[in-house]
C-alpha positions as CSV (number, residue, x, y, z in Angstrom):
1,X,0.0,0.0,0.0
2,X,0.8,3.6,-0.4
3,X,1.9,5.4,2.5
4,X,4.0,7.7,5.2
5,X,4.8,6.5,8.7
6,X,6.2,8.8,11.1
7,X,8.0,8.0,13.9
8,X,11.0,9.4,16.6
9,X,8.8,11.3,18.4
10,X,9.1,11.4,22.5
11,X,9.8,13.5,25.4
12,X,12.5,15.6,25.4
13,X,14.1,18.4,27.9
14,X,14.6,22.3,26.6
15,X,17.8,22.1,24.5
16,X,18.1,18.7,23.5
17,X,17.6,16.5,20.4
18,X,16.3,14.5,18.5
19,X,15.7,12.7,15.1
20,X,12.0,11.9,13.6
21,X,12.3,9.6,10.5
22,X,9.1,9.2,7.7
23,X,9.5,5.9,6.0
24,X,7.7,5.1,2.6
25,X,6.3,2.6,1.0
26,X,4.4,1.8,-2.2
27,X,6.0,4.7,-4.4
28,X,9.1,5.6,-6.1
29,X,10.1,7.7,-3.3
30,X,13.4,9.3,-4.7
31,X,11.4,10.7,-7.2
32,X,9.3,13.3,-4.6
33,X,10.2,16.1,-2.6
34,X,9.4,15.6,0.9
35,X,7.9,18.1,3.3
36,X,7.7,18.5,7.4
37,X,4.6,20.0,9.0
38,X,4.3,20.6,13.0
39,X,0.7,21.4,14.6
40,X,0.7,22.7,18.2
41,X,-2.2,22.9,20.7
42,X,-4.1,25.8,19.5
43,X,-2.2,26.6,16.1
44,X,-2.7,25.9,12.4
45,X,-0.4,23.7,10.8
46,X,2.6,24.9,10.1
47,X,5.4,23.9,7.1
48,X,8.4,24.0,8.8
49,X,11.2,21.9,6.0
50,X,11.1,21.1,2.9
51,X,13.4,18.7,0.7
52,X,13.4,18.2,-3.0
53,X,14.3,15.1,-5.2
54,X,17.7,16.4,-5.7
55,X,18.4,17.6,-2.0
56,X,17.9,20.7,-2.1
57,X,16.4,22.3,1.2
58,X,14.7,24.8,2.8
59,X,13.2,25.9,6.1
60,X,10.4,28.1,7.8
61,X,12.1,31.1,10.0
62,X,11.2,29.4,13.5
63,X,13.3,26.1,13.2
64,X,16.4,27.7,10.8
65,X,19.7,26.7,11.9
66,X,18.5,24.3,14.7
67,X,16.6,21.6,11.8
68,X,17.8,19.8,9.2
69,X,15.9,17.6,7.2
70,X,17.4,14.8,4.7
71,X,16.5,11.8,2.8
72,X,18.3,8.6,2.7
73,X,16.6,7.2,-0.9
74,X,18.2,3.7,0.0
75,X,15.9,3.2,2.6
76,X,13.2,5.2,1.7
77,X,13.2,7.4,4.6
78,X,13.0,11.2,5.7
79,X,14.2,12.3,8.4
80,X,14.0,15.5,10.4
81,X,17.6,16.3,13.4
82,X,15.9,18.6,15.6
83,X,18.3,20.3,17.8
84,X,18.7,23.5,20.6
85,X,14.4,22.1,21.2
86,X,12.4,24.6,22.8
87,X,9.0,24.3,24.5
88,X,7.3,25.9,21.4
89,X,8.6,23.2,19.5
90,X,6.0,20.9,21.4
91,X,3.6,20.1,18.4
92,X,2.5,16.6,16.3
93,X,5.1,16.7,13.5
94,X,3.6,15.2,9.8
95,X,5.6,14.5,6.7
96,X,4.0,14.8,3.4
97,X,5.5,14.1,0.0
98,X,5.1,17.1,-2.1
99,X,3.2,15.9,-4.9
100,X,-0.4,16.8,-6.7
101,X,-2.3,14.2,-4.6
102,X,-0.9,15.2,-1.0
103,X,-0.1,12.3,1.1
104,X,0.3,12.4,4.4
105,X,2.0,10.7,7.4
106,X,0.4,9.8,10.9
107,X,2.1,12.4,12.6
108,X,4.4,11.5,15.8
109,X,4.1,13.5,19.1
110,X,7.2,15.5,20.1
111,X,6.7,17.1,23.6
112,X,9.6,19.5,24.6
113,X,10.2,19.9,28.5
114,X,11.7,22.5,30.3
């Protein structure tokens, strides 16, 4: 089947890090960009990364210079190094591929203590 599973998400203290990986399955996944979405309590959701086929990247203002998202086409995974977390990080992170027909991940809970 065709989809996106999220997963790395946990409890982490203020200024720590960690790494969410999105493995696919069911398409030719080095052919797609790849996207990151976060939605906190209370907020819209929010595209925060985005990666094309290629590599190229590109982030919102609120997580430059502390995220980096990459792509490992071998394995057909994403993955999303979150580092120097703050509180307002705290959100259900999502990846999408970036394609006509959206599809979307389960989303993973990252909760970010202080």
């Amino acid at each position: 089947e065709v989809q996106l599973q999220a997963c790395g998400g946990g409890l982490v203290q203020a200024g720590g890090s960690l790494r969410l990986s999105c493995k696919a399955n069911g398409f030719t996944f080095r052919s797609y960009g790849m996207l990151w979405y976060r939605q906190a309590p209370g907020k819209e959701r929010e595209l925060i990364a985005r990666i094309t086929s290629d590599g190229t990247t590109d982030y919102a203002d609120s997580v430059k210079g502390r995220f980096t998202i990459s792509r490992d086409n071998a394995k057909n995974t994403l993955y999303l190094q979150m580092t120097s977390l703050k509180s307002e990080d705290t959100a259900v992170y999502y990846c999408k591929r970036d394609s006509t027909v959206g599809l979307w991940g389960q989303g993973t809970q990252v909760t970010v203590s202080s």
